[in-house]
Every structure is written in C-alpha cells, then in structure tokens.
Residue, then its C-alpha position, 0 to 999 in steps of 0.5 A: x136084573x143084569x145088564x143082559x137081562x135088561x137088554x133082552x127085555x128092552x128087545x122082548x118089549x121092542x118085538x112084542x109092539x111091532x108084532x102088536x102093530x102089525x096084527x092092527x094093520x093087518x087087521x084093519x085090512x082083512x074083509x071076513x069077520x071071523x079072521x078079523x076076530x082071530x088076528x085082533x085077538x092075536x093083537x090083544x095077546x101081544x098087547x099082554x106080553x108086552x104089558x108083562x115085559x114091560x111090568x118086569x121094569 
C-alpha cells in the first residue's frame, strides 16, 4: 500500500467513527421508535465500513 493509499484510509477510517458517533448521539435523542431503529442501523452500517477500512491495516 502507498504512502497515499495509507493516508486516505487513515481519512476513511477517521470519516467513517465521526459518522458512527454522530449516528449514537443522534439516536440516543430521537423519541419515535421506528426512526430510532433506522438511524441505529445507519450506526451499525458505519461500524462495518469502518471495521472494513480498518482490516485493510
């Protein structure tokens, strides 16, 4: 892997926990069920990239 390579999955990795956390947050202030379930899922989908990035390393 490249120097470059490396740096834009460093990025990618960065990206993919801010969007992870910001999904929680989020979340963990939204009162209807159904939405809730819906960005939680949208949490685990970003938990995934991120565990995909990261196998790359």
């Amino acid at each position: 892997m490249t120097a470059k390579e490396l740096l834009y999955v460093e990025d990618a990795l960065g990206h993919e926990q801010y969007f992870q956390t910001k999904c929680r947050e989020t979340a963990n202030q939204i009162q209807d069920a159904e939405l809730k379930a819906c960005v939680e899922q949208m949490a685990q989908k970003h938990r995934q990239i991120f565990q995909s990035f990261y196998g790359l390393l």
